[in-house]
mmCIF file of the N, C-alpha and C atoms, coordinates in Angstrom:
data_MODEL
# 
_entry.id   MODEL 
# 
loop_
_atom_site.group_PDB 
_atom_site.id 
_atom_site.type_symbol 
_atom_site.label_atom_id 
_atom_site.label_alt_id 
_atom_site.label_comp_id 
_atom_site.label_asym_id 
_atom_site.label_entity_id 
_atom_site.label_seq_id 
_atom_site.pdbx_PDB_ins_code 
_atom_site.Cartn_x 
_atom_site.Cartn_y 
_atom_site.Cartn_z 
_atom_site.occupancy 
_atom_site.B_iso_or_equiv 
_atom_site.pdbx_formal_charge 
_atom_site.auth_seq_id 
_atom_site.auth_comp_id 
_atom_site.auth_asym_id 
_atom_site.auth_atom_id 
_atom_site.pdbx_PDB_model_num 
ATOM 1   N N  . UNK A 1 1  ? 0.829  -1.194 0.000   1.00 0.00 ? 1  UNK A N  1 
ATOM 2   C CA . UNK A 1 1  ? 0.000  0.000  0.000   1.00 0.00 ? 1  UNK A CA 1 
ATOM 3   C C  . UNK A 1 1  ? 0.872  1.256  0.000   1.00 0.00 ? 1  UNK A C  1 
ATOM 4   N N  . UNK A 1 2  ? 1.838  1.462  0.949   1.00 0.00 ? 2  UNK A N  1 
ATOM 5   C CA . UNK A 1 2  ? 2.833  2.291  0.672   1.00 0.00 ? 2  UNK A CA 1 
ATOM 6   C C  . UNK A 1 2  ? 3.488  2.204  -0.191  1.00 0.00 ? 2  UNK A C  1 
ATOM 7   N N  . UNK A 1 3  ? 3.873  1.634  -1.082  1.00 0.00 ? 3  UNK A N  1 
ATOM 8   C CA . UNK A 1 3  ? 4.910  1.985  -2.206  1.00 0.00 ? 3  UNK A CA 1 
ATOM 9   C C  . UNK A 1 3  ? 3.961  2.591  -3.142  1.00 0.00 ? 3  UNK A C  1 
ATOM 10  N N  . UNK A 1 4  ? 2.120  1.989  -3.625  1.00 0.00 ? 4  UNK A N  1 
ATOM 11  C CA . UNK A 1 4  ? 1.532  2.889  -4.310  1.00 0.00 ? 4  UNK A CA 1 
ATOM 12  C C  . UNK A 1 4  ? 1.562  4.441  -3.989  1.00 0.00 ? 4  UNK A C  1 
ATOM 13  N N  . UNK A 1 5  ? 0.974  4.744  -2.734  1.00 0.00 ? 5  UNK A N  1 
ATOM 14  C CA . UNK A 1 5  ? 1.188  5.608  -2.372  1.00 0.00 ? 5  UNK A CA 1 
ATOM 15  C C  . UNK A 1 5  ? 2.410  6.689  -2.466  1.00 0.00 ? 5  UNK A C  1 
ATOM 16  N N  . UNK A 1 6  ? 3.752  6.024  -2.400  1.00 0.00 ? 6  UNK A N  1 
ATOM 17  C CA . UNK A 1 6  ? 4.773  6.826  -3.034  1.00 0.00 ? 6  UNK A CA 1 
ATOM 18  C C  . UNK A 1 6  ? 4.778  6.888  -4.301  1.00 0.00 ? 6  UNK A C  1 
ATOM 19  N N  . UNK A 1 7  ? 4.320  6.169  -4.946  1.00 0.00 ? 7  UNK A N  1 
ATOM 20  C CA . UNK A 1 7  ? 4.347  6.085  -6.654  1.00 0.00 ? 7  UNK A CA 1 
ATOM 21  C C  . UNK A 1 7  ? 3.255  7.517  -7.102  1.00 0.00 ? 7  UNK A C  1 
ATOM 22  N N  . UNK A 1 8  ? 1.900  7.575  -6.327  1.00 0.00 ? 8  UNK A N  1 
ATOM 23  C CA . UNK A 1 8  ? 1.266  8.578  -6.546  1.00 0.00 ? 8  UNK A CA 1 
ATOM 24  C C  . UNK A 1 8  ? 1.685  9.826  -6.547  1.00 0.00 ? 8  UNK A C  1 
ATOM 25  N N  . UNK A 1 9  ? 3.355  9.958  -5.345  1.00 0.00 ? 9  UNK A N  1 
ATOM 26  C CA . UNK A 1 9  ? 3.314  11.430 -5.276  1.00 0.00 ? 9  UNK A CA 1 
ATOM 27  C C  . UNK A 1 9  ? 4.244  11.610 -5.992  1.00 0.00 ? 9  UNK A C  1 
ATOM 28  N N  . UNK A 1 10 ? 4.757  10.650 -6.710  1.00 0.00 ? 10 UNK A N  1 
ATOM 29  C CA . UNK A 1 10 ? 5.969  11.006 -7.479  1.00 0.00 ? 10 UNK A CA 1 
ATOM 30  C C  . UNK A 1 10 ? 5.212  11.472 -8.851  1.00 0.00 ? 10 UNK A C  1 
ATOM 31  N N  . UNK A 1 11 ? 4.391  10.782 -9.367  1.00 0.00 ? 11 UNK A N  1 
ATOM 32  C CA . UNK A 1 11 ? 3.656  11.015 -10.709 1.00 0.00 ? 11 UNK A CA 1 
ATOM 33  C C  . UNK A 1 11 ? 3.413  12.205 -10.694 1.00 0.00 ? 11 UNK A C  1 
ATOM 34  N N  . UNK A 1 12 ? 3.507  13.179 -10.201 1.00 0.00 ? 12 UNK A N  1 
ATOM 35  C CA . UNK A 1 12 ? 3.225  14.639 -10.575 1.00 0.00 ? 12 UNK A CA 1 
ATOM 36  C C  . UNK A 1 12 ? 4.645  15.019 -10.534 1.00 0.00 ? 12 UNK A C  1 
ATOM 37  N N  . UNK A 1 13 ? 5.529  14.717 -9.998  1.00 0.00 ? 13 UNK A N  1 
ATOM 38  C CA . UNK A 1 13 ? 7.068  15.303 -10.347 1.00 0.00 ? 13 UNK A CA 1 
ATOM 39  C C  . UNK A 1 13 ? 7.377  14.604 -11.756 1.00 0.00 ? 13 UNK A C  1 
ATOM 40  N N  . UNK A 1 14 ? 6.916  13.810 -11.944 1.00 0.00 ? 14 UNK A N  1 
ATOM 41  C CA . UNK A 1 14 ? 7.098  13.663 -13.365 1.00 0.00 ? 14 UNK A CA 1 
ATOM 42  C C  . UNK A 1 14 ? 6.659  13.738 -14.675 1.00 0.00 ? 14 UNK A C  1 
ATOM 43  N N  . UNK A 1 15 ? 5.598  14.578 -14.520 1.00 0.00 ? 15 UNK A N  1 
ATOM 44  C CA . UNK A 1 15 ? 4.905  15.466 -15.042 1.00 0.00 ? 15 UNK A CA 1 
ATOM 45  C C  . UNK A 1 15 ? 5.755  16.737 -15.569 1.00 0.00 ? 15 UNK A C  1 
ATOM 46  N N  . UNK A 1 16 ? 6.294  17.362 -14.318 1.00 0.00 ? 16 UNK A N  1 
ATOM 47  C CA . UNK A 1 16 ? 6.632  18.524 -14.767 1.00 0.00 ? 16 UNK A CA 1 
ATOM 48  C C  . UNK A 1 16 ? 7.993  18.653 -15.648 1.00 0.00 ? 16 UNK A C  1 
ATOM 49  N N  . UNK A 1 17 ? 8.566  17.160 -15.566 1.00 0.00 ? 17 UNK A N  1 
ATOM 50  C CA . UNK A 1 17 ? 9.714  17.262 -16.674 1.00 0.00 ? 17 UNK A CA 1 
ATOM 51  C C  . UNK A 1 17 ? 9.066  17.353 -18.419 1.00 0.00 ? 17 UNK A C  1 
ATOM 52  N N  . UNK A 1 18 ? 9.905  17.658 -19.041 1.00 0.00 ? 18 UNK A N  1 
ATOM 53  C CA . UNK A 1 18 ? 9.848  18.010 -20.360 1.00 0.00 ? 18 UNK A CA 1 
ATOM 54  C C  . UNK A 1 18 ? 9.721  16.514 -20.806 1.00 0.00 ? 18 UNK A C  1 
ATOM 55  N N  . UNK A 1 19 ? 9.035  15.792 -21.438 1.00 0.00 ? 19 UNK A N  1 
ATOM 56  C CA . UNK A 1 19 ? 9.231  14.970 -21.894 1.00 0.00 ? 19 UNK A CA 1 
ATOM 57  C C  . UNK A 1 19 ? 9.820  14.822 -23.806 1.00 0.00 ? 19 UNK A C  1 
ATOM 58  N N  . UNK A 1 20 ? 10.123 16.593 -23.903 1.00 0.00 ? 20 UNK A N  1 
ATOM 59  C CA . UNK A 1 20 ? 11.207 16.254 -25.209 1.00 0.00 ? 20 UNK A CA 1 
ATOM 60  C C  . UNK A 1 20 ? 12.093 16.305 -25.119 1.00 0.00 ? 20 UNK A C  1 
ATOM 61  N N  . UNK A 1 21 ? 12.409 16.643 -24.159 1.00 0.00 ? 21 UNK A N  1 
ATOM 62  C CA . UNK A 1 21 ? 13.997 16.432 -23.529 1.00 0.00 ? 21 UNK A CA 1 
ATOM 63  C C  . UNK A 1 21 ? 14.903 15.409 -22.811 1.00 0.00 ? 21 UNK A C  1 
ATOM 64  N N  . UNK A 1 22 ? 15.902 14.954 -23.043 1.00 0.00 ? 22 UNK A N  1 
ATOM 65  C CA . UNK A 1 22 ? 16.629 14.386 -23.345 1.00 0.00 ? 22 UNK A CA 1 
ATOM 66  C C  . UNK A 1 22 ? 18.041 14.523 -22.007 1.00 0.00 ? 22 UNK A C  1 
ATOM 67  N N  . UNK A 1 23 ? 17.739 13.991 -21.194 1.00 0.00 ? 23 UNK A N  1 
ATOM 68  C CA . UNK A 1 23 ? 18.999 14.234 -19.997 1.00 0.00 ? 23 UNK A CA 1 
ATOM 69  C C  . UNK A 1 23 ? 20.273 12.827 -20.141 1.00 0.00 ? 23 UNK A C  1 
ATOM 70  N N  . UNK A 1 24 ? 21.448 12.820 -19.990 1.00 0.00 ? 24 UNK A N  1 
ATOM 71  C CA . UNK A 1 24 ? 21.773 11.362 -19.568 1.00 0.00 ? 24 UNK A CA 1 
ATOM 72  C C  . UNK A 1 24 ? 21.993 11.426 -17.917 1.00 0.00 ? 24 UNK A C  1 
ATOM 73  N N  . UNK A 1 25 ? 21.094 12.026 -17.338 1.00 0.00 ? 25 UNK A N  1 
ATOM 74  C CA . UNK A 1 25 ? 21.021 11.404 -15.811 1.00 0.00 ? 25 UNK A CA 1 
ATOM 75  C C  . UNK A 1 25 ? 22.399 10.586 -15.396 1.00 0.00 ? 25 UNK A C  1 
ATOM 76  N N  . UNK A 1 26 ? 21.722 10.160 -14.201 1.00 0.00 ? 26 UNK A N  1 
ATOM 77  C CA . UNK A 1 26 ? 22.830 9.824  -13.372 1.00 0.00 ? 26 UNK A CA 1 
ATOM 78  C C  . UNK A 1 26 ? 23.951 8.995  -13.661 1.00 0.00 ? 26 UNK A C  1 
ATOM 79  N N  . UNK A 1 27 ? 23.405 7.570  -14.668 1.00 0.00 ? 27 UNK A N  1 
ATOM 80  C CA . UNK A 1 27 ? 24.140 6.680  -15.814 1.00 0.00 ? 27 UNK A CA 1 
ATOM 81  C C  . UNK A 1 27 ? 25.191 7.352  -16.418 1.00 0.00 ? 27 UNK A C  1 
ATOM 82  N N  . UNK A 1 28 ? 24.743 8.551  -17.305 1.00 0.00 ? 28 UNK A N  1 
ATOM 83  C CA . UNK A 1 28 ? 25.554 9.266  -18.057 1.00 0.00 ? 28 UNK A CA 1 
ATOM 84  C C  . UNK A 1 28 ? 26.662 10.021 -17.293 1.00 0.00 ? 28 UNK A C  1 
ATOM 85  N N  . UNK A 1 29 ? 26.659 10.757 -15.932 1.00 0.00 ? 29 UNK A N  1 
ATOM 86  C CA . UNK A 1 29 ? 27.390 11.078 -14.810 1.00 0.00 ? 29 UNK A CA 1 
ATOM 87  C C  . UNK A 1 29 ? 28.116 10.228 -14.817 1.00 0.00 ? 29 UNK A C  1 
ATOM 88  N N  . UNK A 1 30 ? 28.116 9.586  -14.261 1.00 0.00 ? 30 UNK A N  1 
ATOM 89  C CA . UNK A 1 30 ? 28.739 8.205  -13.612 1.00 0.00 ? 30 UNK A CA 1 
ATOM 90  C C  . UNK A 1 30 ? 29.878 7.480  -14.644 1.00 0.00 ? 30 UNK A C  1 
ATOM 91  N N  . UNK A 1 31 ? 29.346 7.073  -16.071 1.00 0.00 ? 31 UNK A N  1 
ATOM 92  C CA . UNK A 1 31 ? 30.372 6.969  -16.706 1.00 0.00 ? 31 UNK A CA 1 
ATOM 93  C C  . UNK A 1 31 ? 31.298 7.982  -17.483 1.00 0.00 ? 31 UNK A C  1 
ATOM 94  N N  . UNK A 1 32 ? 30.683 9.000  -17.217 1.00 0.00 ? 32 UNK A N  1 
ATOM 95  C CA . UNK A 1 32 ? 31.948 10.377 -17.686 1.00 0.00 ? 32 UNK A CA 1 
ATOM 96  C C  . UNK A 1 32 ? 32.690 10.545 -16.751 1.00 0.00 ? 32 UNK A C  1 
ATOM 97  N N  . UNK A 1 33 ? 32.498 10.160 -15.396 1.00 0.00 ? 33 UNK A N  1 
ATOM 98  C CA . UNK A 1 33 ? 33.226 10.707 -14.243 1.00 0.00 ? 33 UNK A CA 1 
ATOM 99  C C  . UNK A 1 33 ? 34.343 9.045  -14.084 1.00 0.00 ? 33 UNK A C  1 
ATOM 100 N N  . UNK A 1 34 ? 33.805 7.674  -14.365 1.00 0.00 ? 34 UNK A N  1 
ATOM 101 C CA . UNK A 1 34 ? 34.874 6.717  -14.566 1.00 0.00 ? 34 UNK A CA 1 
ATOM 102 C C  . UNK A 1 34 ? 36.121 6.916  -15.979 1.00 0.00 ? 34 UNK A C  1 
ATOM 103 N N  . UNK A 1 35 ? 35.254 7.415  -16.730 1.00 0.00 ? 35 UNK A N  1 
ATOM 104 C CA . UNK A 1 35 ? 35.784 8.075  -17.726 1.00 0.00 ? 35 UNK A CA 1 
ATOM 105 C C  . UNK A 1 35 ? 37.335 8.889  -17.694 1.00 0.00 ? 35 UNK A C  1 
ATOM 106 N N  . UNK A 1 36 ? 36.974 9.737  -17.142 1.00 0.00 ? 36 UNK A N  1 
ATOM 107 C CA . UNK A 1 36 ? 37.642 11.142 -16.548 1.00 0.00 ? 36 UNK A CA 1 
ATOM 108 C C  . UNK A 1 36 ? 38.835 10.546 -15.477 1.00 0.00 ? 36 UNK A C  1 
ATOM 109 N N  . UNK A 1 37 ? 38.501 9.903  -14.726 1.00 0.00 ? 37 UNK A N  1 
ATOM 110 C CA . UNK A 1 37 ? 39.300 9.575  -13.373 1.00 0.00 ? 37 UNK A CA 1 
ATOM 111 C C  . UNK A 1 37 ? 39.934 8.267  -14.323 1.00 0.00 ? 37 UNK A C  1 
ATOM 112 N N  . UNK A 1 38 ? 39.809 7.790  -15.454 1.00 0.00 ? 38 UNK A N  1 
ATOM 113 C CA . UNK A 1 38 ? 41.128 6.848  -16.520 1.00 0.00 ? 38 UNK A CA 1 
ATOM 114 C C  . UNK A 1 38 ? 42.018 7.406  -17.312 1.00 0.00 ? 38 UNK A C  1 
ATOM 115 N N  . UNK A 1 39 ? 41.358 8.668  -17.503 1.00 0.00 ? 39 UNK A N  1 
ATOM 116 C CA . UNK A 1 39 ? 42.575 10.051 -18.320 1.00 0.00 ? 39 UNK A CA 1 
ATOM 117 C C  . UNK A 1 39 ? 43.100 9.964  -17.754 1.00 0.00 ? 39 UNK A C  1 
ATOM 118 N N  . UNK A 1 40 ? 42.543 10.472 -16.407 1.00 0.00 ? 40 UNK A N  1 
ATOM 119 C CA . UNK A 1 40 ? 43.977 11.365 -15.517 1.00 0.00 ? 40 UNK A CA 1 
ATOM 120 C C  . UNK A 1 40 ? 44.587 10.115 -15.047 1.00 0.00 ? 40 UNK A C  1 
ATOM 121 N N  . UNK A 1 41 ? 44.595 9.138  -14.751 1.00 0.00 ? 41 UNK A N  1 
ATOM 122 C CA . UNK A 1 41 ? 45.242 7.985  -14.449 1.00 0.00 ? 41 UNK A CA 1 
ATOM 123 C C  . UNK A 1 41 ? 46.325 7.800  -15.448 1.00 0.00 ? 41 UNK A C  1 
ATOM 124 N N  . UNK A 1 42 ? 45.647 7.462  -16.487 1.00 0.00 ? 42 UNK A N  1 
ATOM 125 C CA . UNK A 1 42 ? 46.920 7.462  -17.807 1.00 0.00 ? 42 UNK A CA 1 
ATOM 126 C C  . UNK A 1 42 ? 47.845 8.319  -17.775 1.00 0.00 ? 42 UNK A C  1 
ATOM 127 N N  . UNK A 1 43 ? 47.292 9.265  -17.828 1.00 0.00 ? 43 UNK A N  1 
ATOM 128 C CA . UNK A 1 43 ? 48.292 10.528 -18.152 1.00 0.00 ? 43 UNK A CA 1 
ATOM 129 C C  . UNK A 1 43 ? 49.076 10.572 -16.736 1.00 0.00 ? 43 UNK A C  1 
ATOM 130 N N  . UNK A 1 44 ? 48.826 10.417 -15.457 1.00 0.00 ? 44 UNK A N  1 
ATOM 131 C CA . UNK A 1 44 ? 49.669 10.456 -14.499 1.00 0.00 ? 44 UNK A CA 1 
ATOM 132 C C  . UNK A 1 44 ? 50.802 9.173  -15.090 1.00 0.00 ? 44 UNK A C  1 
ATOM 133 N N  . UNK A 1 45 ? 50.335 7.792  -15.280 1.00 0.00 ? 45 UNK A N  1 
ATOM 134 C CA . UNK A 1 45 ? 51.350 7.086  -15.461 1.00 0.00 ? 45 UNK A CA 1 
ATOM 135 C C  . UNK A 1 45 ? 52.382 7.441  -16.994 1.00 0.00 ? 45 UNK A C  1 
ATOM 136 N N  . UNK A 1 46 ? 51.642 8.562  -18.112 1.00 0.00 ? 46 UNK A N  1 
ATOM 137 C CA . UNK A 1 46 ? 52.548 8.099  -19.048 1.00 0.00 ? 46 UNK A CA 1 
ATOM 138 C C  . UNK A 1 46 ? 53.327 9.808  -18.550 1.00 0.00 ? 46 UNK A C  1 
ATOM 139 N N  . UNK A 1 47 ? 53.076 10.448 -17.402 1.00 0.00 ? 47 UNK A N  1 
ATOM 140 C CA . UNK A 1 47 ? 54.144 11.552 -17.146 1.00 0.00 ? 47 UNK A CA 1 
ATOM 141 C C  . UNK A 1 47 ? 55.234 10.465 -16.421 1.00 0.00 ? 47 UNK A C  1 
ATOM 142 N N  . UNK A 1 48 ? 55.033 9.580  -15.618 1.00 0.00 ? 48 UNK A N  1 
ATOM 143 C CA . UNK A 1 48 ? 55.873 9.069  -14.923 1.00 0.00 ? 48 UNK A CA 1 
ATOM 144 C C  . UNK A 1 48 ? 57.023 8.234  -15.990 1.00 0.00 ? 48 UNK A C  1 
ATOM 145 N N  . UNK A 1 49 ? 56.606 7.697  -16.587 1.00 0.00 ? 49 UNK A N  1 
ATOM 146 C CA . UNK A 1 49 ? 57.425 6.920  -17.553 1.00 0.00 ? 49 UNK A CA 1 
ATOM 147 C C  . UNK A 1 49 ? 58.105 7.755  -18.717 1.00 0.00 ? 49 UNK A C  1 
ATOM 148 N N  . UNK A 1 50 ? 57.002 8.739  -18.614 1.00 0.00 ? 50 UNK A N  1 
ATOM 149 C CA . UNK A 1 50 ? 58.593 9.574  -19.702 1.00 0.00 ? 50 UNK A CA 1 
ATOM 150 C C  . UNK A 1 50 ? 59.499 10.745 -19.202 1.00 0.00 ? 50 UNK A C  1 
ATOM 151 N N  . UNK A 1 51 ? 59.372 10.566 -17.775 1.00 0.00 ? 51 UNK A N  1 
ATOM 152 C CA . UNK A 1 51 ? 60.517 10.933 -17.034 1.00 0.00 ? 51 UNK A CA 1 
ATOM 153 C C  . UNK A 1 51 ? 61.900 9.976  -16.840 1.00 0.00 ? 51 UNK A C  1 
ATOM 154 N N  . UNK A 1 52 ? 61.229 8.422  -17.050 1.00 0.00 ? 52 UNK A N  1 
ATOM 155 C CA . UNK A 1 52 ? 62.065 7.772  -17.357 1.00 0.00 ? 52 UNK A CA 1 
ATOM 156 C C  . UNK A 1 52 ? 63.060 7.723  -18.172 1.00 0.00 ? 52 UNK A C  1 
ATOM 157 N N  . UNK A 1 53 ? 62.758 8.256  -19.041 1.00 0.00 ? 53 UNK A N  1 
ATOM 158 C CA . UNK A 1 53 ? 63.055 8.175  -20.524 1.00 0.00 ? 53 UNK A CA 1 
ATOM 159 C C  . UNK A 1 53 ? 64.482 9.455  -20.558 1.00 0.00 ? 53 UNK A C  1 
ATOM 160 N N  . UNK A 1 54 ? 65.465 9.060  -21.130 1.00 0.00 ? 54 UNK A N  1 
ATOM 161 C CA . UNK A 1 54 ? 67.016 9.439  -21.633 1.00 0.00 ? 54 UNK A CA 1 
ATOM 162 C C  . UNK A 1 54 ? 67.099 9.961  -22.744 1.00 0.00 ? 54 UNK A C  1 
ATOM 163 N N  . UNK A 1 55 ? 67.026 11.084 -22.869 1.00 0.00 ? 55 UNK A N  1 
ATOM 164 C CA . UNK A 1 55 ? 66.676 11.554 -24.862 1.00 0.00 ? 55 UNK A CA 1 
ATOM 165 C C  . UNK A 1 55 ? 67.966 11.623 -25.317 1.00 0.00 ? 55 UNK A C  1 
ATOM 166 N N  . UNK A 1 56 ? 68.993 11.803 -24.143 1.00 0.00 ? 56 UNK A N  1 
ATOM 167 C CA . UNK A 1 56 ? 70.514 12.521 -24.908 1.00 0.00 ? 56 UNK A CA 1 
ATOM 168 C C  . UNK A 1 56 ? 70.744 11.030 -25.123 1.00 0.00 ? 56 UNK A C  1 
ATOM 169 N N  . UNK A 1 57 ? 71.281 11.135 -26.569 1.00 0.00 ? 57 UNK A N  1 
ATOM 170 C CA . UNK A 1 57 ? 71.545 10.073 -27.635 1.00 0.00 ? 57 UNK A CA 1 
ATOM 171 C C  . UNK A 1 57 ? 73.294 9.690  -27.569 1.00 0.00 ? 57 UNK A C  1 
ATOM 172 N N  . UNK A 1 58 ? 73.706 8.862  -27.605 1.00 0.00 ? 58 UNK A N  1 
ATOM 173 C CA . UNK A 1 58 ? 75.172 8.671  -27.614 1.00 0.00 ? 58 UNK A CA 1 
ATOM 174 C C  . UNK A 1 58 ? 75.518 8.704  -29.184 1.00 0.00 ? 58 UNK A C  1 
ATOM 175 N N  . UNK A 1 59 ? 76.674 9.563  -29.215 1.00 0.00 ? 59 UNK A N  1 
ATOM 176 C CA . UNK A 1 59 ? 77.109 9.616  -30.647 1.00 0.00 ? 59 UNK A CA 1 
ATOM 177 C C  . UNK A 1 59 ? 76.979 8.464  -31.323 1.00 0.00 ? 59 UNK A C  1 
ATOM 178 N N  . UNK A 1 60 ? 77.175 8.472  -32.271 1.00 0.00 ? 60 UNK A N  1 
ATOM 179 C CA . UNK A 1 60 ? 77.338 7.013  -33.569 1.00 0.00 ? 60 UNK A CA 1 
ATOM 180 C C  . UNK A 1 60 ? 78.801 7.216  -34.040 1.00 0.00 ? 60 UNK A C  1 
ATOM 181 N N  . UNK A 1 61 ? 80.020 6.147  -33.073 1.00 0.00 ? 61 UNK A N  1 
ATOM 182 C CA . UNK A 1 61 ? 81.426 6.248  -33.655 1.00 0.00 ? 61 UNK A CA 1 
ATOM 183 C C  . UNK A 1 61 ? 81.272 6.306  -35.673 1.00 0.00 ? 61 UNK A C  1 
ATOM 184 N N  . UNK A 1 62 ? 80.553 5.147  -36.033 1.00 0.00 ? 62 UNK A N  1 
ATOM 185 C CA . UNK A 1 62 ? 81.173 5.118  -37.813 1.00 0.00 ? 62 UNK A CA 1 
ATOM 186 C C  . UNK A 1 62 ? 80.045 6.026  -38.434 1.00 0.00 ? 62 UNK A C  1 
ATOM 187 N N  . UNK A 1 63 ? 79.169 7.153  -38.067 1.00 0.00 ? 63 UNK A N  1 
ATOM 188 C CA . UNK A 1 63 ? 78.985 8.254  -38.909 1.00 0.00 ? 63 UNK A CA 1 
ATOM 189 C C  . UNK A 1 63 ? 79.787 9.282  -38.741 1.00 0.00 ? 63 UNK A C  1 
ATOM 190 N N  . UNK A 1 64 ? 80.279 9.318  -37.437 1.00 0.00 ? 64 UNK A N  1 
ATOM 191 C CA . UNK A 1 64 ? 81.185 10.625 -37.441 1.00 0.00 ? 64 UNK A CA 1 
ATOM 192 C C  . UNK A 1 64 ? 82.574 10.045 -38.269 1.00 0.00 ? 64 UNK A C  1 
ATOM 193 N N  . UNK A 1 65 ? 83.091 8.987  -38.509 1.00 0.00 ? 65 UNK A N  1 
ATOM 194 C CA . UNK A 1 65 ? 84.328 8.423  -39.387 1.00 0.00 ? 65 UNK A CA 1 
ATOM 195 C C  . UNK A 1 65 ? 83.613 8.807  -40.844 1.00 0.00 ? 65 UNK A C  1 
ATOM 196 N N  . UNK A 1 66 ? 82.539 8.661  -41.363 1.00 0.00 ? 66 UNK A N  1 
ATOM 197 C CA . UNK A 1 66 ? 82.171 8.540  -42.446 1.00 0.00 ? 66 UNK A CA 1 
ATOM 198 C C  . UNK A 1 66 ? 82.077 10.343 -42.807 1.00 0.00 ? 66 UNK A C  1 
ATOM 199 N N  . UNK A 1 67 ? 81.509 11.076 -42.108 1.00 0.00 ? 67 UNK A N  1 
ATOM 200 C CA . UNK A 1 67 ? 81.394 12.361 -41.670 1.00 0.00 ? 67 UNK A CA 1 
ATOM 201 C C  . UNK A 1 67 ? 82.632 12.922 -41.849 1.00 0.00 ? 67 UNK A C  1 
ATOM 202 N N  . UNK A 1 68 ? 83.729 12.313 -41.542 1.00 0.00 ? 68 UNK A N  1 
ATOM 203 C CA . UNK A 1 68 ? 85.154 13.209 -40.918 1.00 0.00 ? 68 UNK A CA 1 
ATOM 204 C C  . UNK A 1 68 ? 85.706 13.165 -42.723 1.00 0.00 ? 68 UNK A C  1 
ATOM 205 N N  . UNK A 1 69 ? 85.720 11.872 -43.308 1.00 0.00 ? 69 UNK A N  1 
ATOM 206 C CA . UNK A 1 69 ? 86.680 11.361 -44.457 1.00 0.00 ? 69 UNK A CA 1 
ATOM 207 C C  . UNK A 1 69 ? 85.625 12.195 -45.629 1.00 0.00 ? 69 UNK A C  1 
ATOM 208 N N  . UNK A 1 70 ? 84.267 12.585 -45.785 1.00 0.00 ? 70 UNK A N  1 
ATOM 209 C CA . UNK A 1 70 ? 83.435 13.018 -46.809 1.00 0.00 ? 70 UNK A CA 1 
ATOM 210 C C  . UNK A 1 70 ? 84.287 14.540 -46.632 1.00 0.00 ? 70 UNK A C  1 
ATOM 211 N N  . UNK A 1 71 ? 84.348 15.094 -45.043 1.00 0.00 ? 71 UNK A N  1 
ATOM 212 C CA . UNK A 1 71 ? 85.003 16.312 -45.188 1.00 0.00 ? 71 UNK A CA 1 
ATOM 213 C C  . UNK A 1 71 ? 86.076 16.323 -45.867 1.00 0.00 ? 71 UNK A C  1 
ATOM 214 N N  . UNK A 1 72 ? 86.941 15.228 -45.464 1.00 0.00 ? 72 UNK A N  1 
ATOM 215 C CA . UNK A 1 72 ? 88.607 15.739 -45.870 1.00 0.00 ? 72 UNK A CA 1 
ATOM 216 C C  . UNK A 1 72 ? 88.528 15.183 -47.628 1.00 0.00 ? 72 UNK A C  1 
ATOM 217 N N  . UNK A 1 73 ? 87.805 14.770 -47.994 1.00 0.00 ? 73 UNK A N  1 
ATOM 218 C CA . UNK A 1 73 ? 88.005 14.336 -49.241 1.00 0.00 ? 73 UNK A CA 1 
ATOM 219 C C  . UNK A 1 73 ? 86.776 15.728 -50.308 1.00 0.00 ? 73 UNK A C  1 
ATOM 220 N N  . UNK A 1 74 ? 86.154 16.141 -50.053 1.00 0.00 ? 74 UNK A N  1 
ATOM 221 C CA . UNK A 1 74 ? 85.380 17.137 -50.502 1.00 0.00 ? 74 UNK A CA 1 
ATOM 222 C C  . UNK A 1 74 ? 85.700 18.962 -50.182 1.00 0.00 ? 74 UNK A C  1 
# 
């Protein structure tokens, strides 16, 4: 008997929504916000790992030989 009763007073709050309109409610929340909190996850781990990362390159001994002899011969 009570749950009709709550069902009755809700039926007028749902009335006053638009029914051409179009919300993604709480569902739609919920997975933008799991969403959101996997960016920033990623992106925290791929800042961490390319701090890892060594960009200064070690010379290449036989281009600079190949480099040195194109000079002295040109």
């Amino acid at each position: 008997m009570s749950a009709s009763l709550a069902l009755t007073h809700l039926v007028p709050l749902a009335k006053e929504v638009d029914e051409n309109k179009v919300t993604p409610g709480v569902l739609g929340f919920i997975v933008f916000a799991v969403m959101a909190l996997a960016v920033w996850g990623l992106m925290k781990s791929m800042n961490k790992h390319m701090q890892k990362v060594d960009f200064k390159e070690a010379p290449d001994a036989e281009a600079e030989k190949k480099a040195d002899s194109a000079a002295q011969t040109g």
